[in-house]
N, C-alpha and C positions, 0 to 999 in steps of 0.2 A: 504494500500500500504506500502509495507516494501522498507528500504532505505538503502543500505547499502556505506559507501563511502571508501575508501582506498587512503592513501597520502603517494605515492613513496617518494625517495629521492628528486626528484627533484620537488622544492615549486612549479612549473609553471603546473605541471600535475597533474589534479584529476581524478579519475575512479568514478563514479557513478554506481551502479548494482542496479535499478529497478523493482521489482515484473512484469511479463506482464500483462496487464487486464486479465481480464477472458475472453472475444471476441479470443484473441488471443489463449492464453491456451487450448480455448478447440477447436479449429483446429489440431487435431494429424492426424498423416499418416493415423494410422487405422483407424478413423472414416473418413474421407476423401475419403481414396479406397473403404470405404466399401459404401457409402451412393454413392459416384461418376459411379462405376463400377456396379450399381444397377439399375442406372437412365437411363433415355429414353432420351435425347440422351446420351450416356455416356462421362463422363468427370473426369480429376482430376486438383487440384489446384495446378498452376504454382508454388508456393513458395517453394514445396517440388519436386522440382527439383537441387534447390540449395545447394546441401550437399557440402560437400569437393570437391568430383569429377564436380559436375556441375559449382559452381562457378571457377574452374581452366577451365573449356570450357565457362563460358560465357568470362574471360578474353582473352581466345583466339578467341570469336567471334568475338570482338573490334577491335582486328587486321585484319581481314580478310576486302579485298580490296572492295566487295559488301556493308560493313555495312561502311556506309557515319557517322552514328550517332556521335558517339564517337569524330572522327577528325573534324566532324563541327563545333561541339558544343564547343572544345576546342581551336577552332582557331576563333570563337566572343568571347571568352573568353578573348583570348588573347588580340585580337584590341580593346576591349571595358572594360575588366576587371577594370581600374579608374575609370571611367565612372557609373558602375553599384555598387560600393562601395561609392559614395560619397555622402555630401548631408545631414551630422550631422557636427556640431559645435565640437562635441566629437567621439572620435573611438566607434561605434556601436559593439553589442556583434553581430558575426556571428555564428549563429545559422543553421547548416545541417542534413537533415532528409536523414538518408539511405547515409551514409558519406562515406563508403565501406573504400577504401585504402586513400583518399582525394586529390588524383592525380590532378584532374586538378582544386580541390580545393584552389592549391599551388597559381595559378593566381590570384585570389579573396584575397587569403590572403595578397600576397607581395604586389599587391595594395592597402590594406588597411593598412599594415604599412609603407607603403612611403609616403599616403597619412595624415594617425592619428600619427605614429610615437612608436604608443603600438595596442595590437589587444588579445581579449579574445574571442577563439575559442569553439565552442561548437557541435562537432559531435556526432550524436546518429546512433548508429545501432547494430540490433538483436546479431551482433555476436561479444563476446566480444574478443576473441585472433584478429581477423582483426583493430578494435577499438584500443585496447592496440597498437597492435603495428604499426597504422599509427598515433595511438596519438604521441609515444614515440621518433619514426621518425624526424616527425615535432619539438618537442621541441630539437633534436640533432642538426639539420638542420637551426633553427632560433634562432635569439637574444633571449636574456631574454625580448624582449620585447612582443612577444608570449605566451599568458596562454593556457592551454588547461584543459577544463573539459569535460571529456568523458562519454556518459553515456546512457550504457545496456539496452537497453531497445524496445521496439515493440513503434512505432508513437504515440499511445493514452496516452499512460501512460508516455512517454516522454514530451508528451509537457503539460502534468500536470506539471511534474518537472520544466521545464521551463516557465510557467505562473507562478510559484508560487517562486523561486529563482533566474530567472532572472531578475535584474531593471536596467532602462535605456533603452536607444535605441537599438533597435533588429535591423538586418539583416537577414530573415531566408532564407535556399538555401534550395533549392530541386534541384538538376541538373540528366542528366541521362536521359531525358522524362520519369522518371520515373510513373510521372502522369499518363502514358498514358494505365499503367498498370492494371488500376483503369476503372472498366463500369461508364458510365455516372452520372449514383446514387451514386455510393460508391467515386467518383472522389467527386464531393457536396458536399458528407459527410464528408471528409476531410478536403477539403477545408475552408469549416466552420467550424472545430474543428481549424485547423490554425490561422484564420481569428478570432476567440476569443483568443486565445491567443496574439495576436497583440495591438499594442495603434494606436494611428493617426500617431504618430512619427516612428513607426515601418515600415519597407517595406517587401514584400515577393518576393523572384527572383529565377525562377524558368525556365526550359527547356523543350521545347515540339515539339517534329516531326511534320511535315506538311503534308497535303496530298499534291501529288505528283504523277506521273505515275506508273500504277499498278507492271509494271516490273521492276523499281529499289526499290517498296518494297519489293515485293516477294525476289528479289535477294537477300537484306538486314537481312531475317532471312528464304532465302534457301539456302546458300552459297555452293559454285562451290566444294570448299572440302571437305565438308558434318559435317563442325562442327558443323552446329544448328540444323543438325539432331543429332549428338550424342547427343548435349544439351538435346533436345528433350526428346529422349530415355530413359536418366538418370534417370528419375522416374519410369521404368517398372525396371530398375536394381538396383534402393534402394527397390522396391515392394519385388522383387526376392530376396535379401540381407539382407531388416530386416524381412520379413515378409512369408519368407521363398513360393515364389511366383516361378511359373514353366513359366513364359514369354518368349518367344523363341523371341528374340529381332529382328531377322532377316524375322520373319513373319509380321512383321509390317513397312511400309511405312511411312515417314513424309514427311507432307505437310503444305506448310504456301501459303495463297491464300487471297487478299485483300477484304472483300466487300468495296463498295463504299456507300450504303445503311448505312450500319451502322459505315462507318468510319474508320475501323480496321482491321489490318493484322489477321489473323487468324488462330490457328496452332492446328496443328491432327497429332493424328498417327492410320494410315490405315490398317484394319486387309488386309491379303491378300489371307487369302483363307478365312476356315469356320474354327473352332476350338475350342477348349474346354481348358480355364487356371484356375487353381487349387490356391488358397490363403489359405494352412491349417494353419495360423498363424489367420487369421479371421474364419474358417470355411465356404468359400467361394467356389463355382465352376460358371467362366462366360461363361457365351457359348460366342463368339463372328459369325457374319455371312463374309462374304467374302465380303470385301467395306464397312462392319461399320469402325466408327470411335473413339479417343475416343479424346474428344476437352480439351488441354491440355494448351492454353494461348492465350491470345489477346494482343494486341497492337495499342492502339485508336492513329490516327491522329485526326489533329486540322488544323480550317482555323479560319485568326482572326474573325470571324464570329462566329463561335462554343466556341472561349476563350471568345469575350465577352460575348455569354449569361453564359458561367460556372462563369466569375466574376462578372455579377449582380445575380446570382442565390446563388451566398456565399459569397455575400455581399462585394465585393473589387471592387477598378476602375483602372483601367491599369497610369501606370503614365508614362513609356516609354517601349521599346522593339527595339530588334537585331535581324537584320539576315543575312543571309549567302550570296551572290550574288547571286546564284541557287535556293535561298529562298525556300532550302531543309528544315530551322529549324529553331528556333523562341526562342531566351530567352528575355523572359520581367520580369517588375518591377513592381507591384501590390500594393496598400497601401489599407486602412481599408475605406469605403464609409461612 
C-alpha cells in the first residue's frame, strides 16, 4: 500500500491519497458491462453510475419532496446530535466513511466541539476534489479548534489507515443508509472489517431506512419528476460516452419496485421493445427482448429485528438508537461485543 500525504498551508488540514485494494481496482466499467450485460438476468453495478453527471442528480434526488431520507435523517441529527457525540472523558477522533460534501456532518461536528471544546475530523471518500474541498470548507468555517485529515481512498484500505494511525477514542459515522446499499453478505462483511478496527472505547453511528409502506418507497426513488430515472439512466450514457455504446436511452423504462421478501427497493431499467445495442469499445453486441430488464441497484431496508441479527453477526451490541416520529428511519450507536 503506497501512502502518499500533502500538508497545505493551513497546519489543521491533511490530504491522505491511498492506493485502493485491488477488490476495488479491479471493478472497471468495462469489465462490469461486459460480464453484467452477459449475465442471465442482466445487470450493472450501481457505483458507476456516479460520475460527474450522476452525482449532481443524486444531489438533486435529496431535494425532491418523495425522498423523506435525507430530511429525516438530518432532523435526528439535529435533536439528538449531543447526545450521539458524547460519552469520552476526551474529544473522540470522528471518523466518516463515504463523507461526500459532510453536510449534515456539520451537526455531529458543532456538537462535539461545544461538547470537547477541540474535535479531529477524519473523512474518507473515493473522490478526492469533493474530499478536498468539503475538507477545506470546514476548516474556513470552524475554529482552529477543528483538524481535519482527509483521506483518498475506497472503505478497505481506508480503515487500514485508520486502524493503524489513529489512537485514542474513535467515533466512526456512516450516515446516508448508506448500508443499505450493501446485500446482506457484503453489509457483514463490512461491518466486520469496521468492527476490527474498533476498541471497546470506540463506538460506530451509523443511518439506516426502515421498512415502511410499499408506496412511499417506491415514491422515494421513482420521483414525480423523473430525476431517479435520469439517475438511473446515467450508466447507459457513460456506456455510450466512454465506451462508445449505441443505447437509445428512450427505449428503456425505469422502474424501482419494493420486494418485501427480501427487504429492498429494487431498480431496473426496462427494454421496451426487442432490440439489438452495439459496445464496439468491448466488442460487444446485446440482443435485448421486449420487458427484459437490466437490475441496476438495491436499497435494503431494516427492522430492528434484521439490525440486530446484522450486529450479532459482526460482532457489535447496539448501545442506543433514534428515530423519527413516522419511524421512517433509524440512526443508532453500536460498540465492539
Amino acid at each position: 500500500m503506497s501512502i502518499q500525504t500533502s500538508h497545505p498551508k493551513q497546519h489543521r488540514l491533511e490530504l491522505i491519497r491511498v492506493k485502493p485494494s485491488e477488490v476495488f481496482e479491479s471493478e472497471t466499467l468495462n469489465e462490469t458491462v461486459k460480464r453484467g450485460l452477459t449475465h442471465q438476468p442482466k445487470y450493472l453495478l450501481c457505483r458507476f453510475i456516479y460520475d460527474a453527471i450522476g452525482s449532481e442528480l443524486f444531489e438533486q434526488i435529496c431535494d425532491q419532496p418523495e425522498y423523506y431520507l435525507t430530511r429525516t435523517e438530518d432532523a435526528i441529527l439535529r435533536d439528538h446530535a449531543e447526545n450521539m457525540v458524547d460519552g469520552w472523558d476526551e474529544p473522540p477522533t470522528m471518523i466518516e466513511l463515504g463523507s461526500g460534501s459532510s453536510t449534515k456532518t456539520r451537526r455531529l461536528i458543532e456538537a462535539a466541539l461545544e461538547r470537547y471544546g477541540s474535535l479531529h475530523y477524519v473523512p474518507i471518500d473515493i473522490s478526492e476534489t469533493i474530499l478536498e474541498e468539503s475538507a477545506r470548507t470546514l476548516i474556513d468555517d470552524y475554529s482552529s479548534a477543528l483538524h481535519v485529515t482527509g483521506i483518498v481512498s475506497d472503505y478497505d484500505s481506508a480503515l487500514r489507515v485508520v486502524a493503524d494511525r489513529i489512537k485514542g477514542p474513535k467515533l466512526l459515522v456512516f450516515l446516508g443508509s448508506s448500508l443499505g446499499n450493501f446485500d446482506d453478505e457484503d453489509a457483514v462483511e463490512l461491518l466486520r472489517r469496521i468492527q476490527t478496527t474498533l476498541s471497546t472505547d470506540d463506538r460506530f453511528l451509523f443511518g439506516t431506512d426502515l421498512v415502511k409502506d410499499a408506496k412511499v418507497l417506491e415514491a422515494a426513488y421513482d420521483d414525480s419528476a423523473g430525476v431517479t430515472a435520469r439517475f438511473g439512466k446515467n450508466i447507459l450514457t457513460r456506456i455510450n460516452r466512454e465506451l462508445g455504446g449505441n443505447f437509445d436511452l428512450d427505449c428503456f423504462r425505469y422502474e424501482a419496485r419494493f420486494s418485501a421478501e427480501h427487504h429492498r427497493v429494487e431498480m431496473r431499467l426496462i427494454s421496451e421493445a426487442d432490440q439489438i445495442v452495439t459496445i464496439p469499445k468491448l466488442d460487444l453486441v446485446v440482443p435485448f427482448r421486449s420487458g427484459e430488464s437490466i437490475h441496476i441497484e438495491n436499497s435494503h431496508k431494516y427492522t430492528p429485528t434484521l439490525l440486530d441479527q446484522l450486529a450479532k453477526r459482526s460482532r457489535f451490541v447496539e448501545e442506543t438508537s433514534w428515530t423519527d416520529p413516522d419511524g421512517y428511519y433509524r440512526v443508532q450507536r453500536w460498540h465492539v461485543s
